[in-house]
C-alpha positions, 0 to 999 in steps of 0.5 A, spaced: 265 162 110 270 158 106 275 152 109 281 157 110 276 161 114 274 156 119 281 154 120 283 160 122 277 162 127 278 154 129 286 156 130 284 163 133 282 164 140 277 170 142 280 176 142 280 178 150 275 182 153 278 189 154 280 191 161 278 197 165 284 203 165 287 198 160 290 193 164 292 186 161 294 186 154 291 181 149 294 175 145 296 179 139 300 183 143 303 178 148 305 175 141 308 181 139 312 182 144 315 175 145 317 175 138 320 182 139 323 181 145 326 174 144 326 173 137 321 168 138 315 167 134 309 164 139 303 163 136 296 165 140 294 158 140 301 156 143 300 153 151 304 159 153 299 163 151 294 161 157 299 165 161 295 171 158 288 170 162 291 168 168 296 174 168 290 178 166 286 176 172 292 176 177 293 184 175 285 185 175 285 182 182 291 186 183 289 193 181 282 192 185 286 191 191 290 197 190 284 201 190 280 198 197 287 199 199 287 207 196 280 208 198 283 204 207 289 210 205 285 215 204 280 214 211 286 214 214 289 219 212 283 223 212 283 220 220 289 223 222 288 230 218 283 230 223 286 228 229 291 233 227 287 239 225 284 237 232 290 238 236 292 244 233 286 247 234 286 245 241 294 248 241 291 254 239 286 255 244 290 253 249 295 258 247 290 263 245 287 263 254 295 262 256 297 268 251 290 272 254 291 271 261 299 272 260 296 279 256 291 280 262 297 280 268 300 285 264 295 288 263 295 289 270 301 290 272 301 295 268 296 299 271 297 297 279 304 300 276 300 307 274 296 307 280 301 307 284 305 313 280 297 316 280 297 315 288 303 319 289 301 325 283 294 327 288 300 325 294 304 331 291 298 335 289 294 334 295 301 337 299 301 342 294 294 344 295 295 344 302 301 348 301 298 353 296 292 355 302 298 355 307 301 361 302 296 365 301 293 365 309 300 367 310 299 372 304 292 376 306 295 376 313 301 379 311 296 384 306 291 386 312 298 387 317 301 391 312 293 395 312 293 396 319 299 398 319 299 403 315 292 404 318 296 407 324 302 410 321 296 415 317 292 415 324 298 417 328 301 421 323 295 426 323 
């Protein structure tokens, strides 16, 4: 290694560790930015630059809050789902016996109402039987009277 290498690794601090799901930013790139955004040159050796590991830090920290948080947010989510889920069930087996007993007395209603209307068809067939008989006793009498009467007329006519 020549001088001018080892003043440029003495003056250049190791590059930061990748963070997962690329959080942070490494010191090049804050450099970068810097100079972009305030025209600025910053060097990486500069104090200003142990900012870059804190900030890191605080955003690794904070996107490991933010996941514990996510992992709380869907437990309770997933409780609540459940607890709904639970009371629209309950609602519909409660509807579900309302709707059956309310469809049961209709039901009942229904045929009380053609019980009723069958009592009074075997009323009417019944008085209509009875009549029928009535008629035709009062018919074969009338047959045998008409007989016995021409009976006699043909033995008196003799």
């Amino acid at each position: 290694m020549s001088a001018e290498d080892e003043g440029k690794t003495a003056q250049t601090p190791p590059a930061m560790p990748a963070l997962p799901d690329g959080i942070g930013l490494g010191y090049e790139e804050i450099a970068e930015e810097l100079s972009k955004k305030s025209e600025t040159i910053v060097r990486v050796d500069d104090p200003i630059m142990m900012m870059v590991p804190l900030c890191n830090v605080f955003l690794s920290q904070q996107h490991a809050l933010q996941e514990r948080h996510k992992g709380a947010l869907a437990q309770v989510m997933s409780d609540k789902t459940d607890n709904f889920v639970q009371s629209v069930q309950q609602t519909l087996d409660a509807l579900g016996n309302t709707l059956a007993s309310e469809a049961v007395q209709s039901l009942h209603t229904a045929f009380s109402g053609q019980q009723e209307a069958m009592r009074q068809h075997e009323f009417a067939l019944q008085k209509h039987t009875t009549s029928m008989f009535w008629l035709a006793a009062i018919t074969t009498i009338s047959a045998l009277v008409n007989v016995g009467v021409f009976v006699a007329l043909f033995l008196l006519g003799d």
